[in-house]
N, C-alpha and C positions, 0 to 999 in steps of 0.2 A: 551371719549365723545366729547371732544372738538378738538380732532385730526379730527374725525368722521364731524363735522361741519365745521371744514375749508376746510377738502378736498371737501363737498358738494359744497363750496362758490366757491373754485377752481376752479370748473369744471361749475358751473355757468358763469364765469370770463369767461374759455375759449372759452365757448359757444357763448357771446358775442363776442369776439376776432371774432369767427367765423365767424358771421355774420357780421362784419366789412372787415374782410379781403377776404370772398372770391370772385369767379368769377364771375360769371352773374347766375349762380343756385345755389340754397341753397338746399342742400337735411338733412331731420331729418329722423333718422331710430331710432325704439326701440329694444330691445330685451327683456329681462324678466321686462322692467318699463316703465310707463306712462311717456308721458310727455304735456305738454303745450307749442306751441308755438304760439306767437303772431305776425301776420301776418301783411308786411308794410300797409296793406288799414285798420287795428285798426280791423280786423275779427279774431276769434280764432280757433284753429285745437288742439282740444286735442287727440292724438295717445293714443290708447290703446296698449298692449304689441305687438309686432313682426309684428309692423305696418313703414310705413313710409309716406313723404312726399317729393315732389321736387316743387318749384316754384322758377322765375326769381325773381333775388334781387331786381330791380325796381318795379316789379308788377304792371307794367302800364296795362296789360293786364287781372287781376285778374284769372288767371287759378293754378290751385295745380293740379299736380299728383298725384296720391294716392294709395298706398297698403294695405292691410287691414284693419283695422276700424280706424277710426276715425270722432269723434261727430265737426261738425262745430257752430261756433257761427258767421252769415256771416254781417258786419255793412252794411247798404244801401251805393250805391253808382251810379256814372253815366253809370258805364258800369256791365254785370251780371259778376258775379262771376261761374267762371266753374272748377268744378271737375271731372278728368277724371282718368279713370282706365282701366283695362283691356278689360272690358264688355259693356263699356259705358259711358255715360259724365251725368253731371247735373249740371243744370245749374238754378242761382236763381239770384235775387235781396240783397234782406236780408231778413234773418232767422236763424232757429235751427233743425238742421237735424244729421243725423248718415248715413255715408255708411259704409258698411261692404263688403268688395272684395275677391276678389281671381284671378286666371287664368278661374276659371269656373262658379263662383258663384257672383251676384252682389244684392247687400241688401239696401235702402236705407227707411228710417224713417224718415218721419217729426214730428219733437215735437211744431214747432213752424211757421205757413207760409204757400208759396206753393213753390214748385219745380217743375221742368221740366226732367225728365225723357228722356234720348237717349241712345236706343239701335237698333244698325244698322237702319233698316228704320222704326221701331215703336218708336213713343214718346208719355208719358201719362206725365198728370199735377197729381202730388201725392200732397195732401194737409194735413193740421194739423190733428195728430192722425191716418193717415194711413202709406203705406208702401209699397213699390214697390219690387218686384225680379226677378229676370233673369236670365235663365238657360241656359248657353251657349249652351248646348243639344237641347232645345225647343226650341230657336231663337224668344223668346218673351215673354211680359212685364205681370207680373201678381200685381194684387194688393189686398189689404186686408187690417184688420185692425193691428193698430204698436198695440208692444209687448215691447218696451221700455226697451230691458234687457243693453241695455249701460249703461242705468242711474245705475246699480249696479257697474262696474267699472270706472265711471265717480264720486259715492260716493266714493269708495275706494282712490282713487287719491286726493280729497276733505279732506278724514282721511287721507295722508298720505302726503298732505301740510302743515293739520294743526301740525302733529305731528314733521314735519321740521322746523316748525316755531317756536315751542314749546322750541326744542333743542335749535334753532337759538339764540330765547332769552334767554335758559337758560348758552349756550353757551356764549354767550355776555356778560351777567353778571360775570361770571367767570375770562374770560379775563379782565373787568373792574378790581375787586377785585383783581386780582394778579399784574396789571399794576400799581394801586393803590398801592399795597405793594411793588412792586417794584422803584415806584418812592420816595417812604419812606425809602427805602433801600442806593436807591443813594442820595438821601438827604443827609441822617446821612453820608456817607463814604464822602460826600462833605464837612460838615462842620468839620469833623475831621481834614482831609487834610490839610483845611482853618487853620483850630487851628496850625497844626505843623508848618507849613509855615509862620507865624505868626508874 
């Protein structure tokens, strides 16, 4: 269990690393796991599984690339924030939205705001509680009302921080306790030593 939590902490560390070290784009990719990443302007981009992300390490320009789903949490700022994909860009201030992509298919939900919808020369404003799509077949924007099915793997990821958080602590505590006996260990073989030497 507590091998299991360091290697987690590990790959946290590198991840960081990451984001320190590299070029001018940062890309996150998932494969069978969520992740959370926290974007330089304070907005958040939670990936769902077999999804990804690219933006410049500055972010002066607030634009993400984007692969398959992923729910945004976007902070206000002076310039929009734009999300682009295959099919299309959206573009917003601040808010809480979900796109869902493909090579064919583009999905976007507001849960929170409004967004600006671009697909080739149609653009629709999509506001709170609806939901835009786009069929690269059809070459244009339909809307209707959201369906909010992210929020079930956006809970699942919710259960599945808290339950790394769980280990974390219980993890920590473990390692306290054995440090603890250990430095009771080296104690005592100190003050023997001390006695012989004496």
């Amino acid at each position: 269990m507590v091998a299991k939590v360091i290697s987690k902490v590990l790959v946290a560390i590198a991840l960081m690393a990451l984001f320190s070290c590299s070029d001018s784009k940062v890309q996150i990719t998932t494969k069978d796991n969520f992740e959370i990443v926290d974007l330089p302007d304070g907005s958040t981009a939670y990936l769902n599984n077999n999804s990804s992300i690219e933006f410049d390490e500055k972010f002066e320009q607030r634009e993400v690339r984007q692969t398959g789903e992923v729910f945004f949490t976007v902070t206000k700022g002076s310039s929009p924030f734009v999300v682009k994909t295959d099919q299309g860009e959206i573009k917003v201030l601040g808010t809480k939205f979900n796109v869902n992509s493909n090579s064919d298919d583009l999905e976007v939900e507001v849960e929170e705001g409004t967004v600006e919808l671009k697909v080739n020369k149609f653009i629709n404003k999509i506001e709170k509680g609806q939901k835009a799509f786009s069929k690269k077949s059809k070459n244009a924007i339909e809307t209707g009302k959201a369906n909010f099915k992210h929020k079930k793997w956006i809970n699942q990821l919710n259960k599945d921080l808290k339950k790394f958080g769980k280990e974390l602590n219980k993890g920590s505590k473990q390692i306290e306790k054995e440090s603890k006996k250990f430095g009771k260990e080296v104690k005592k073989e100190f003050l023997k030593f001390k006695k012989k030497h004496e």
